[in-house]
N, C-alpha and C positions, 0 to 999 in steps of 0.2 A: 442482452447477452445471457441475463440468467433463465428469462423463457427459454432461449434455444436451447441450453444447458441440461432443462427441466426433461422440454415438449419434444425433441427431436433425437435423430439416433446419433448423434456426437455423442451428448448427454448417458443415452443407453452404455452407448463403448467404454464409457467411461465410468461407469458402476465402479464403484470395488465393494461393490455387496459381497462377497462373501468376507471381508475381513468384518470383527468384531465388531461394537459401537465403538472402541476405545480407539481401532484403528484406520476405524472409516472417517469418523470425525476430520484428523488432521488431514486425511488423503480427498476427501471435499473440501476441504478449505484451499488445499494446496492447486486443486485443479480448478476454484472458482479466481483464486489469486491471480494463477499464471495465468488463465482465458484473459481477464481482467486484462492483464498488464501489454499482454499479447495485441488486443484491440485496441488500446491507447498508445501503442507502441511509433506505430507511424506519423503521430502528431506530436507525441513527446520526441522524435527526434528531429521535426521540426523545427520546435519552437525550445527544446533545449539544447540542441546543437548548429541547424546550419544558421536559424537566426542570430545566434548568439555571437557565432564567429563570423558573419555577414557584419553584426555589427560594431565588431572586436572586443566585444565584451568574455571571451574566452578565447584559450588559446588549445582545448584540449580536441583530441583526436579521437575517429572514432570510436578505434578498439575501448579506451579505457574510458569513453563514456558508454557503452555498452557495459564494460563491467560495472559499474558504478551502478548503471541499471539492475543489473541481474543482481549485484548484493542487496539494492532495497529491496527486490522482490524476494530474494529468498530472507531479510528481516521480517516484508509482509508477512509473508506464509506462515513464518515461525510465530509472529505475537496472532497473527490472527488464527492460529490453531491451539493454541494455549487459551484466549476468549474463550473458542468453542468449546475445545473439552471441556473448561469449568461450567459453562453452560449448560454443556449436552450431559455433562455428572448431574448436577443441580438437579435437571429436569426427570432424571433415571433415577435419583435417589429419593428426593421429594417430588414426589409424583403432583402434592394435590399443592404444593409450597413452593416447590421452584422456584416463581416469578420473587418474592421478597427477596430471598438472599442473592439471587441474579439482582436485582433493580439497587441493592444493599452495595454488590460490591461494583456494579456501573456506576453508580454514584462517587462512590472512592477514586475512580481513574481521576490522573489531573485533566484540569481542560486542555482541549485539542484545538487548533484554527489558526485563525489569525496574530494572536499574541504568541504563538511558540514559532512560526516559521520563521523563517532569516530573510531579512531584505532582498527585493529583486537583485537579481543580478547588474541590474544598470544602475542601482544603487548603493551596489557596494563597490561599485568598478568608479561612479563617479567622487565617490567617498574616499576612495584611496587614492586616487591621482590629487598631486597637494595643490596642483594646479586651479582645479575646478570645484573644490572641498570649499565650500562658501558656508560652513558652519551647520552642517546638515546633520543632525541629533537621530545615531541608528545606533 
């Protein structure tokens, strides 16, 4: 997706070369975010909504998972345009130093993955029914 982005006239249309470095920064982040989101859009509503209500594990509808959508994406955009600028400052201000104070404050971020997400869905759906709660540690 980011080749096509790059390589192709989507990519071109989509300049906003003429805004400053301060205001191109977020407005490429913002258009590699939504592409982003745009392409996994039809698998995430897949596998976050009709499976989920196929297998009653959710009750919600599709307007307000669409919104639910669109608010992570517009969370992405916003933390990952704030990354960049202090990046894209970093690298415009220490020119030949960049990389320390960037690699300085990527170090600082907490860890991301596995340990901070929230249980499947079919395990917190089975964790709460007291029925089937056989001492499952979430």
């Amino acid at each position: 997706m980011l080749a096509t982005l790059v390589w192709s006239g989507a990519g071109a249309a989509l300049d906003p070369g003429s805004l400053p470095w301060w205001g191109r920064t977020p407005a490429y982040a913002a258009i590699v975010v939504a592409a982003a989101a745009a392409v996994r859009a039809p698998l995430a509503l897949w596998s976050g909504l009709f499976r989920e209500r196929r297998w009653g594990f959710t009750t919600q509808r599709l307007p307000s998972w669409a919104a639910d959508r669109a608010k992570a994406v517009g969370v992405n955009i916003v933390l990952t345009a704030v990354a960049l600028l202090g990046l894209v400052g970093f690298a415009r201000g220490l020119p030949g130093w960049w990389a320390a104070p960037a690699a300085a404050a990527f170090a600082s971020l907490p860890p991301s993955g596995e340990e901070r997400t929230p249980a499947p869905g079919f395990v917190r759906a089975f964790a709460s029914c007291p029925r089937i709660n056989c001492g499952l540690a979430i």
